[in-house]
KOLDODREN-553292 format. One line per 2 residues: number of its first residue (from 1); for each residue x, y, z of C-alpha. Coordinates in nm, 3 decimals, padded with zeros to 5 digits. Example, Ala and Ser with C-alpha at 12.3 -4.5 7.8 and 13.67 -1.06 7.14 Angstrom:
BEGIN
1) 01.230 -00.450 00.780 | 01.367 -00.106 00.714 .
! end
This chain:
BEGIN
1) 10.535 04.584 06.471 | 10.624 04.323 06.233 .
3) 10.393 04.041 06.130 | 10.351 03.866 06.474 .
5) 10.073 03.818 06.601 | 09.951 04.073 06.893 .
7) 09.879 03.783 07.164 | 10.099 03.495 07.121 .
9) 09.925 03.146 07.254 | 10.284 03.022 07.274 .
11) 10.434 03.268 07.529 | 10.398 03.182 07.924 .
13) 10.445 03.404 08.182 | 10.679 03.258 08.456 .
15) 10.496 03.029 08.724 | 10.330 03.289 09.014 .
17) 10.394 03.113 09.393 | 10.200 03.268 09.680 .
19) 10.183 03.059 09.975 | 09.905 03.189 10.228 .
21) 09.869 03.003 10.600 | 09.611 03.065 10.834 .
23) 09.611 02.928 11.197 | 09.290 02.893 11.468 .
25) 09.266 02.842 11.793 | 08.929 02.822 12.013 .
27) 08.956 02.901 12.363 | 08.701 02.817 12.667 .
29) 08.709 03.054 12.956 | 08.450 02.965 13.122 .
31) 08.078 02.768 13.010 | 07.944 03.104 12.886 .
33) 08.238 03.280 12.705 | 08.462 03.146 12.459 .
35) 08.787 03.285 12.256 | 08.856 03.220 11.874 .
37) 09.227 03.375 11.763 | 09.284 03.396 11.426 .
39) 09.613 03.443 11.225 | 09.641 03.485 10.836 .
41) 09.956 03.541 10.619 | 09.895 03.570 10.280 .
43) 10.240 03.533 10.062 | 10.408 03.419 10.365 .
45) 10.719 03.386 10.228 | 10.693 03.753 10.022 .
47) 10.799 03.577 09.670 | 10.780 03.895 09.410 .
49) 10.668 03.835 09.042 | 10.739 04.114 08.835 .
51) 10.550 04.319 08.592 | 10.583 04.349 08.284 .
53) 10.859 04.548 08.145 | 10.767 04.911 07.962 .
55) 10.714 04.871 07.618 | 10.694 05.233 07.463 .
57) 10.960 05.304 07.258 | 11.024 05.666 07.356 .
59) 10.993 05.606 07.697 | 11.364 05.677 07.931 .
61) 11.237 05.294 08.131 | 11.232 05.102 07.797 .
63) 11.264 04.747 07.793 | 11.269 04.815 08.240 .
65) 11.067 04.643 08.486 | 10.960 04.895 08.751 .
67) 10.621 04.727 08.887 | 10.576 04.455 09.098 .
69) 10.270 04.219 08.976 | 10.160 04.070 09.323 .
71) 10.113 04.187 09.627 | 10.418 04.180 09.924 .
73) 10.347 03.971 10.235 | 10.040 04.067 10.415 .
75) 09.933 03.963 10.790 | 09.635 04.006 10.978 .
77) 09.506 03.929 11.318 | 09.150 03.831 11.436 .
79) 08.987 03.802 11.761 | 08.626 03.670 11.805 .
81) 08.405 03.706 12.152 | 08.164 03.463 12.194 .
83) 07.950 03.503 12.527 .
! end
């Protein structure tokens, strides 16, 4: 619409923070068999960016944000065997 340009260069999305931690620990039970525990968070601290808003005129969400960009706080657990 307009004259502006379809992609502006000038316009910046807002800054996207996503802090992931991951912890190990290695475990001897005995000379032949050993434990590794894993733990991973990724976006530990669930920080949302937001989509982008809808843009079609005739559409009842106009000008709405109704999507979330990133993914919320995932966690995961890992056990390794070693014998």
């Amino acid at each position: 619409m307009g004259n502006a340009t379809r992609y502006n260069p000038k316009a910046r999305n807002a800054s996207v923070y996503a802090e992931n931690l991951s912890l190990a620990r290695k475990v001897s039970i005995s000379e032949r068999w050993k434990l590794a525990f894993r733990f991973e968070a990724f976006n530990i601290f669930n920080r949302v960016r937001w989509g982008n808003p809808s843009s079609t005129v005739t559409d009842p969400n106009f000008g709405l944000v109704r999507t979330q960009a990133n993914l919320p706080r995932q966690m995961q657990l890992g056990l390794k065997v070693v014998f």
